[in-house]
C-alpha positions as CSV (number, residue, x, y, z in Angstrom):
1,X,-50.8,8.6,33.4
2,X,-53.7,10.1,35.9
3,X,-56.4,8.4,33.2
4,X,-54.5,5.3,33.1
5,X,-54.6,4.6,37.0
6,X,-58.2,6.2,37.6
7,X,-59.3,3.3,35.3
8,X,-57.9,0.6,37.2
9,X,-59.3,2.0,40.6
10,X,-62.8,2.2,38.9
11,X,-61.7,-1.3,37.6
12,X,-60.6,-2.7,40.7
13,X,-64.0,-1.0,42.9
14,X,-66.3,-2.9,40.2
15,X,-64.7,-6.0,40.8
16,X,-64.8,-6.0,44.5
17,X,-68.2,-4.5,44.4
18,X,-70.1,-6.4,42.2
19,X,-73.0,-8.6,43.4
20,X,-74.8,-11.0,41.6
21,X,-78.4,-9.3,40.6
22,X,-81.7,-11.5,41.5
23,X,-85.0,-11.2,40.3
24,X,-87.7,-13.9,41.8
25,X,-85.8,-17.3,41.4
26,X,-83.2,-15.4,38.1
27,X,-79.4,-14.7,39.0
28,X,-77.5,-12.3,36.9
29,X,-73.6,-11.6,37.3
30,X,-72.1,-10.0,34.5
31,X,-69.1,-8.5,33.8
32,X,-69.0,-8.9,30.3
33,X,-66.8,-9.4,28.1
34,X,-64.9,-11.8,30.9
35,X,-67.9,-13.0,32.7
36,X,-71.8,-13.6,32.3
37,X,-73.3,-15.8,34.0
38,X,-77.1,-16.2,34.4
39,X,-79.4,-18.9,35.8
40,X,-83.6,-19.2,36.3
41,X,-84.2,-22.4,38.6
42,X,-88.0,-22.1,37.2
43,X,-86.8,-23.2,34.0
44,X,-83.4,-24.9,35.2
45,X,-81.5,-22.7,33.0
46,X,-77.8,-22.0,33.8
47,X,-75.6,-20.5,31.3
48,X,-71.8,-19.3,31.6
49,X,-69.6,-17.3,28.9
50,X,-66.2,-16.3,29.9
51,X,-64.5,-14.0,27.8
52,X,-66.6,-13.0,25.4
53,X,-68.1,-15.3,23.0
54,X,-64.8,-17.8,23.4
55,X,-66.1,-19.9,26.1
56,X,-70.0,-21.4,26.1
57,X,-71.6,-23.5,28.9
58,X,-75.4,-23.5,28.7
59,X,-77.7,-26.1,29.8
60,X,-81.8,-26.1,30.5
61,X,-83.3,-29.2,31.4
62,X,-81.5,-31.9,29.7
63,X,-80.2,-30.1,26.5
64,X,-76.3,-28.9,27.3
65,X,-74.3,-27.2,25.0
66,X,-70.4,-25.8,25.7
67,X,-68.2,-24.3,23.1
68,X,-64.5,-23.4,23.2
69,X,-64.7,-20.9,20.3
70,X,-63.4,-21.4,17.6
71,X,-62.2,-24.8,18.3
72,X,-64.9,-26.8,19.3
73,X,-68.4,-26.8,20.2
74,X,-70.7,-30.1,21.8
75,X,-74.5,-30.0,22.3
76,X,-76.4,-32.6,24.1
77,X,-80.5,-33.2,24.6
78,X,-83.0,-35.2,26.4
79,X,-83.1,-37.8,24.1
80,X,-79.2,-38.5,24.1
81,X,-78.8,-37.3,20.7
82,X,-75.3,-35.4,20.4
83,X,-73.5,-33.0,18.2
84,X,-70.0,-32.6,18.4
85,X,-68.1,-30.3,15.9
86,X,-64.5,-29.0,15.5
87,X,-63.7,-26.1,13.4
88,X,-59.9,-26.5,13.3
89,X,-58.4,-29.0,10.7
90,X,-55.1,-29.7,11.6
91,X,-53.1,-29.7,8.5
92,X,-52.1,-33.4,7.8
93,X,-47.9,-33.4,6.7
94,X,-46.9,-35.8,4.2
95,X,-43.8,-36.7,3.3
96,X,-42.8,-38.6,0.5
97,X,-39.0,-40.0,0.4
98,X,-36.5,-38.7,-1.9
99,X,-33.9,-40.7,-3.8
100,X,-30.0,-40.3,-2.4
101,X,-27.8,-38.6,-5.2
102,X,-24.5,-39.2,-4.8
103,X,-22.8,-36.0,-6.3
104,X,-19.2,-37.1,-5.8
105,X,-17.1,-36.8,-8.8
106,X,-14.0,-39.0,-10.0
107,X,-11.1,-37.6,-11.5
């Protein structure tokens, strides 16, 4: 019980704590596995993951990509060029209509 709520006051002081970390023109904020974010305006890189791998935002230049994991995933570059993917088939139904028995029976 004492181990359980000393790790949501450490929890809790990180969260309010935690500053973004910046080296020259870089930013850093990570608290990964829910956030990461990082971003060099030399290069005009910028890229965002929430939750772990499950959501993807990066973009340098003109080349974007975002990903909701392990749905879908969309890239973009300079040149307009686009790839678009989705890893979930939804399963098709199909029906096919069945003959009406009559099972009454005649004495």
């Amino acid at each position: 019980m004492l181990r359980g709520r000393l790790f949501y006051i450490v929890l809790v002081l990180v969260l309010c704590f935690a500053a973004p970390s910046r080296a020259g023109d870089a930013t850093v904020f990570s608290l990964w596995p829910v956030v990461d974010y990082r971003a060099d305006e030399i290069s005009n890189y910028r890229s965002l993951h929430l939750l772990g791998p499950l959501f993807k935002y990066e973009a340098k230049d003109d080349e974007t990509e975002y990903a909701l994991r392990p749905f879908f995933y969309h890239a973009t570059d300079a040149s307009g060029m686009s790839q678009t993917e989705s890893f979930i088939r939804w399963p098709s139904i199909a029906v096919s209509p069945m003959p009406i028995t009559s099972t009454s029976s005649t004495s």
